[in-house]
N, C-alpha and C positions, 0 to 999 in steps of 0.2 A: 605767556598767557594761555597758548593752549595745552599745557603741560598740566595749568591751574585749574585751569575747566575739567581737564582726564581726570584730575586726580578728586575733584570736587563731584563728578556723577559716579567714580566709583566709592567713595564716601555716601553717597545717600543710595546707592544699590548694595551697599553693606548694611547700612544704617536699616534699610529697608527689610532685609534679610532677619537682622535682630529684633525688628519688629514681631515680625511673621513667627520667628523661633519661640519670640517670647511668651507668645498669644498661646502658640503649639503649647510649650510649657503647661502653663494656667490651664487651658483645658484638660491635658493629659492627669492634671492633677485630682481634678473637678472630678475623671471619670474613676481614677483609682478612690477618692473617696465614695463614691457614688455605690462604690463595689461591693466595699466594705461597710456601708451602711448597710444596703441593702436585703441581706439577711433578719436584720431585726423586724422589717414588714411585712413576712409574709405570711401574718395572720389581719391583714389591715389591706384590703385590695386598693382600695382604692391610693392609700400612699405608696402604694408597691409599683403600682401602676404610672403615679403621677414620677417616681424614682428612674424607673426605667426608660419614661419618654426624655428624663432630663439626660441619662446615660445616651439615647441614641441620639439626642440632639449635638451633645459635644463631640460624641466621634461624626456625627456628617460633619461638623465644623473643623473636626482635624482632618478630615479626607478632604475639606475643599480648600486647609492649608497645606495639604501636600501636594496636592494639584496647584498651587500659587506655585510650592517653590520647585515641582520640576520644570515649571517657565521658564526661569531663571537662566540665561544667557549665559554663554560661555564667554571669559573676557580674552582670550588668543593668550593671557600669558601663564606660562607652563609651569612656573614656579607658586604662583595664585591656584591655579588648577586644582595641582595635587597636595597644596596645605588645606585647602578649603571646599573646595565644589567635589572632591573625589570622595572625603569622609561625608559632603552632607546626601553626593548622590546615595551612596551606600546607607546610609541612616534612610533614606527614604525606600529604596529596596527592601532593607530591611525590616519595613512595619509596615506598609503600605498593603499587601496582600495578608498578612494577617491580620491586619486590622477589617479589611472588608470581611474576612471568612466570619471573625468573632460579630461583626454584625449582623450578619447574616444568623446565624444563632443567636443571634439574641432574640432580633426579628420575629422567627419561628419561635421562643419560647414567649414572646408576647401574644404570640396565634393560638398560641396552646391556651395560656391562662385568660385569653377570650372569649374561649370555646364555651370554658366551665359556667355553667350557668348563674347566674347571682344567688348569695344566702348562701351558699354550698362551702362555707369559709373552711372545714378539713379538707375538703376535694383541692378547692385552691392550694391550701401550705402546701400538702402531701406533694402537690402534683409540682406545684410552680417551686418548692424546693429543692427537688429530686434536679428538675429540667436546669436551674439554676446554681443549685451547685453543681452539675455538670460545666455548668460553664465557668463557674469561678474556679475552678479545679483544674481544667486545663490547660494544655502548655502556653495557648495565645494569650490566655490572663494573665499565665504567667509572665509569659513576654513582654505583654502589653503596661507592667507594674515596672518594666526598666522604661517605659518611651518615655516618661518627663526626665528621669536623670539624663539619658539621654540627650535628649532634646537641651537638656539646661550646658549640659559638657558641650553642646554645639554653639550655645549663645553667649559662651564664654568665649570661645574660639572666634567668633566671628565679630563679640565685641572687639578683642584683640586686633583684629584688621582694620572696623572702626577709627581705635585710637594710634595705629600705625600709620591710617590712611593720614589723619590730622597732624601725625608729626611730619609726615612727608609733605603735607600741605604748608606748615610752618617753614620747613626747609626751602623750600622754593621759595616761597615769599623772602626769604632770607636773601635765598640766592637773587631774586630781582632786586630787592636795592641794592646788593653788591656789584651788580650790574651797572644799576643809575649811577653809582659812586663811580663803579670804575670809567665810564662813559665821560660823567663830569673829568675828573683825572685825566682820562687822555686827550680832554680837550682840551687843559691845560696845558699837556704837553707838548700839544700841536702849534699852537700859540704861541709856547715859548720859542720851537724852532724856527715857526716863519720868522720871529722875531730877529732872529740872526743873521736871515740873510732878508729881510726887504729897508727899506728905508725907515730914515728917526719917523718921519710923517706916520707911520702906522706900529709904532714902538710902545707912544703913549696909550691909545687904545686897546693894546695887545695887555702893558701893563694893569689897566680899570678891569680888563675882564678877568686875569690871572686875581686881583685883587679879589674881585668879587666872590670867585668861584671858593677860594680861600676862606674867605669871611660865610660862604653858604655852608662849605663843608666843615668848619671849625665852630660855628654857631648855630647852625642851623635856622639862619635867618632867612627864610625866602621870601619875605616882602623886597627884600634887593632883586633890583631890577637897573638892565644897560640902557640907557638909550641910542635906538638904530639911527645913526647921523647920514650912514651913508649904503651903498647897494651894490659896494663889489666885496669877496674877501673876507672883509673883517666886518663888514656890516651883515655878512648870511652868519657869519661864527657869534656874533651879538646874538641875533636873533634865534642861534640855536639855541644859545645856552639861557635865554631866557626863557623858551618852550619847556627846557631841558628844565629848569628850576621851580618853572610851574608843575611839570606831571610831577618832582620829585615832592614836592608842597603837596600836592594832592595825596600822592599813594603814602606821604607821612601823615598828613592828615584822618585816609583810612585808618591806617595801622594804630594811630592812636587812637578812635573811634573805636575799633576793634579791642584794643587795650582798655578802655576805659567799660566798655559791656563784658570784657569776659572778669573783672575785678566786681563790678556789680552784681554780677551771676556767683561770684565765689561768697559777697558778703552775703547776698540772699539765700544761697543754700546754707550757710553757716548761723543768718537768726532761723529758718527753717526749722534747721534740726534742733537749735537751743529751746524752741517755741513747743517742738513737737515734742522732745524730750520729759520738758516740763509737763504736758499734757499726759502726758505715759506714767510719768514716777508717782501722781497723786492717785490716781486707781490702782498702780500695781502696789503701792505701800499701803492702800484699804485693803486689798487680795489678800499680801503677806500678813496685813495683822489681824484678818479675820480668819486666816486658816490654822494662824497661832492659836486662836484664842480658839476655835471650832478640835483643835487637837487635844487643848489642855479637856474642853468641853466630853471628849469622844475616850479622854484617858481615864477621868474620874468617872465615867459612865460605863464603863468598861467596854464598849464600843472598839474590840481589837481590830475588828475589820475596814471600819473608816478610818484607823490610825493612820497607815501604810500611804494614800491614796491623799489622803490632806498632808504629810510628810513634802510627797512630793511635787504638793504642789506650791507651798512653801518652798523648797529648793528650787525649782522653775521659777517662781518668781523673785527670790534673790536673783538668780542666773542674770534672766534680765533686765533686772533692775543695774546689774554691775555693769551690763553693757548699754544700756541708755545710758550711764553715768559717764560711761568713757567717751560715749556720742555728745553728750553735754558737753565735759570736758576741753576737748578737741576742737569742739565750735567755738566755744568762748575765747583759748588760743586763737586761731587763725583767726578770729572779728575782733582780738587786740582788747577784749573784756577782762583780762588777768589783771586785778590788782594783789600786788603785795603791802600786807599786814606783816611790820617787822617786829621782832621783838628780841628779847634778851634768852636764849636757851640754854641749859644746861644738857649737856652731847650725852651724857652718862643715862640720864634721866629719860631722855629723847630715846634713847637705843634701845635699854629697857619697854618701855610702854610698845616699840616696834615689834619686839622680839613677840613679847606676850598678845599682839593683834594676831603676827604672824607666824604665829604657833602649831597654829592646826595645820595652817597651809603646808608647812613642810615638813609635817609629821603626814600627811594623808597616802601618800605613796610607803610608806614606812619609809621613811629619810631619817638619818640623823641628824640634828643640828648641832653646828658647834660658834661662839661667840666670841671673838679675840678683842680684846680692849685694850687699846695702848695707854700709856701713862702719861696723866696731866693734861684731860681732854678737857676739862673747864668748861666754858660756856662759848657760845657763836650767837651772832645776830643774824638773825632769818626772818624767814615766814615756816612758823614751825608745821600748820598744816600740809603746805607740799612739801617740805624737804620728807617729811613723813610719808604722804603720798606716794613723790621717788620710793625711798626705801622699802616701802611694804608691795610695787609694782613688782620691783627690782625678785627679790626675796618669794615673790607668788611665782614670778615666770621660771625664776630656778624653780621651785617645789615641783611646777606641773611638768617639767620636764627632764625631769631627776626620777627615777626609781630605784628602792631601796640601794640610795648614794648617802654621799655627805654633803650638805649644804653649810657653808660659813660664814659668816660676816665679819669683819673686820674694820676696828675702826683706829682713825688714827691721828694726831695733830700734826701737820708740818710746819716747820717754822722755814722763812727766809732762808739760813744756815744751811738747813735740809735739802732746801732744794736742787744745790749742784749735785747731789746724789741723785736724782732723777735726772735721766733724759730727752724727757716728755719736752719738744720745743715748745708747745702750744701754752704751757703757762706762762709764758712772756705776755700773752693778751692779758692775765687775769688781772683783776685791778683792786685786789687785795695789796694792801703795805705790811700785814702782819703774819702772816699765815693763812695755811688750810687746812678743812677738815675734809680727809679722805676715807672713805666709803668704800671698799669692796665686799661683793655679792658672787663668792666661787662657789659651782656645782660640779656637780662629775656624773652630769646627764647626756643628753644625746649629744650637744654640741652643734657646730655650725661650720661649713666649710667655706673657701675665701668670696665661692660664690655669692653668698648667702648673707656674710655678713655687709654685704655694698648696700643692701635695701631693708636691714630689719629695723631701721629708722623710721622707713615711711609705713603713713597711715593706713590701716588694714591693710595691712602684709605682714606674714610668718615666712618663716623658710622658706617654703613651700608648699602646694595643693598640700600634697600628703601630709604633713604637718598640722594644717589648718583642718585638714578631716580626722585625724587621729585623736589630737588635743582640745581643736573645738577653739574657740574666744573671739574678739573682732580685728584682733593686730592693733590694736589702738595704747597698749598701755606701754609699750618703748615710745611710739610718737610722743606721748604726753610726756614721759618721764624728760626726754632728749629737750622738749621745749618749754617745760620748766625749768628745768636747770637751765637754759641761755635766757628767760626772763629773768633769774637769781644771778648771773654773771659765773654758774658754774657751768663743769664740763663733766662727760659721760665718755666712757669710753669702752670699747669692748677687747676682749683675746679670750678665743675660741678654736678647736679644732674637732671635727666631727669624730662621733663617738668618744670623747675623752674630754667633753665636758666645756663652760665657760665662765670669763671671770668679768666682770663688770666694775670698774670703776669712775668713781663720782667723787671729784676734787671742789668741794664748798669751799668759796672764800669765806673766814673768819669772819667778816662783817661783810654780806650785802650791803650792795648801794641800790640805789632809783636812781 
């Protein structure tokens, strides 16, 4: 228990920390925009004015977050220290006296443009200009334009201790009913020994408690309960294990309590996002079709300079549009909202119409595609919108991480017959009687190494950081792919090796079932 407690105050003094970091974040953001505004008012004093007091309000509020976390306690252990309190000391070293110097100038340049007397609106630009971009110009600005990435690479770090502190929390709890268990167990077996050597008189009740304990730990029934007849021996070993069967009642009882809110918390964040989702895609599909229709407007008017500018904001908002889709998506999976629409498909036809969605895709890096059809692909009963879905997932993530490669698709009918030429054990689960339709998606892109590929399953996860900052997206479109295919009774499977490309395959059973 006190292991549970350590480990539970240093969980909400992490917790606490990502608080603090995340706050830090948001304002360092606040001030870099504030920065960049800033220049456009300085024929407007009074907005210029009211700009600046907003700039020195968030940095006193990051100076009095960096005074919270040099508070911040040492925990004695040495291995915590230097993953975590040694980079955030240093992060606060690191901006904490620049930060004061740049306030201090700014300070002074709001003294300056106080000075100037009202109506005097060139004195003010010329002056509060000149004083102003002195300061956005130098090296503390510039410094000052890394503190939120900063700060956010810290609250990444320190969520990670967060969600380490909570599996270390889980373990213990683990380890405590391994405990109760094993406790019951050797009370068992103490039981049975006395049994050996004392007399038949305390055999029978030796036997009711062995019974009992068996029936607690095989069923998990704890309304069983002994009754204490007597006060030497086997009447204190009654009495324990009935104590014993009560706290183990209880702390299952938490444990299920605890199970049944954090299942509530997964389905609430799960309609959340489906809710917000929706809220997002009917403004951002007005955005996209009024910036359409504002291009075609800006094209026929010959308007070359709002072309550019509505272009992209059209692409930004497909951008997001495709990832609230995936956030939709994913939600609907995990809250068990996936119905399948089955139908009669023809594979030939199907492939086709994929190819031609996902055309551009793996043409945009200059890729070339190439299309293998096997013979006598016939028709499959699906759900023709995701198996599509899959494929054109599939087909996007080779494109985005393929340059000037070759990307292939393959497709293929297996029959029964066929299948002792594969060695793939895992089709013994499939619950097809006729065949399958196999699906490979090869590139000869970056590839992925043995690391990598153990988590590119779960949701929002890529490779890696760098990955995820290079190529951009949410990690969401292998989740979906992976659990649509086990809603459909198909399998997904990958072989990869870094820098030398990867191949994806997706074994359809012939006829979906429900």
């Amino acid at each position: 228990m006190n292991n549970q407690h350590q480990i539970r105050g240093q969980i909400e003094e992490a917790q606490e920390q990502v608080d603090l970091l995340t706050k830090l974040t948001t304002k360092a953001l606040k001030i870099n925009i504030i920065q960049k505004e800033r220049p456009k008012f300085l024929n407007d004093r009074k907005v210029l004015e009211a700009k600046i007091s907003q700039e020195l309000s968030s940095i006193y509020e990051v100076n009095t977050i960096f005074k919270q976390l040099q508070l911040i306690p040492e925990t004695g252990d040495e291995s915590i220290e230097k993953k975590y309190y040694i980079p955030l000391q240093e992060f606060i070293q690191s901006y904490l006296n620049p930060l004061t110097v740049y306030l201090q100038e700014l300070e002074n340049s709001v003294q300056e443009i106080k000075q100037i007397p009202p109506k005097t609106t060139i004195e003010v630009e010329s002056s509060s200009s000149a004083s102003l971009s002195k300061i956005n110009n130098s090296e503390l600005a510039i410094k000052l334009e890394k503190l939120s990435q900063d700060s956010e690479n810290l609250t990444t770090l320190f969520n990670q201790r967060v969600e380490q502190g909570f599996r270390d929390y889980q373990k213990t709890e683990a380890l405590g009913i391994k405990i109760l268990i094993g406790s019951l167990l050797l009370s068992i077996i103490i039981a049975v020994m006395m049994a050996i050597y004392t007399s038949r008189s305390i055999v029978t009740p030796l036997k009711d408690i062995i019974k009992v304990a068996q029936q607690v730990t095989e069923e998990a029934n704890f309304e069983l309960q002994l009754p204490v007849t007597t006060e030497d021996e086997i009447g204190q070993l009654t009495l324990s294990l009935n104590e014993l069967i009560d706290k183990v009642a209880k702390y299952t009882e938490q444990l299920q309590e605890a199970k049944l809110k954090a299942e509530a918390a997964n389905r609430s964040k799960s309609a959340f996002l489906a809710t917000m989702s929706h809220e997002l895609r009917t403004p951002l599909n007005a955005i996209i079709g009024y910036s359409e229709i504002l291009y075609e407007e800006a094209e026929d008017a010959g308007y070359q300079d709002f072309m550019q500018d509505l272009d992209r904001i059209k692409i930004a908002g497909k951008h997001l549009l495709e990832m609230i889709s995936d956030i939709l998506d994913i939600s609907k999976i995990e809250a068990g909202q996936v119905t399948l629409y089955l139908e009669s498909i023809e594979v030939e036809k199907l492939v086709q119409d994929v190819v031609g969605t996902a055309k551009n895709l793996t043409e945009k890096n200059r890729n070339t595609f190439k299309l293998l059809l096997g013979e006598n692909l016939g028709t499959m009963y699906a759900d023709m919108p995701k198996v599509r879905q899959v494929l054109i997932n599939l087909l996007g993530n080779a494109a985005k991480f393929t340059e000037d490669g070759l990307i292939t698709l393959s497709v293929e009918r297996v029959n029964n017959k066929k299948l002792k030429n594969y060695q793939n054990q895992n089709l013994q689960s499939f619950n097809s009687s006729n065949g399958y339709i196999v699906f490979r998606v090869i590139d000869t892109g970056i590839g992925m190494t043995e690391d990598q590929l153990k988590h590119i399953f779960q949701p929002f996860t890529q490779a890696d950081a760098s990955t995820t900052r290079r190529y951009g997206g949410t990690g969401l479109g292998l989740a979906i792919c992976q659990r649509l295919c086990e809603r459909m009774g198909a399998r997904i499977y990958v072989k990869s090796k870094s820098e030398e490309g990867s191949t994806f395959t997706v074994w359809f059973p012939e006829r979906v079932m429900i």
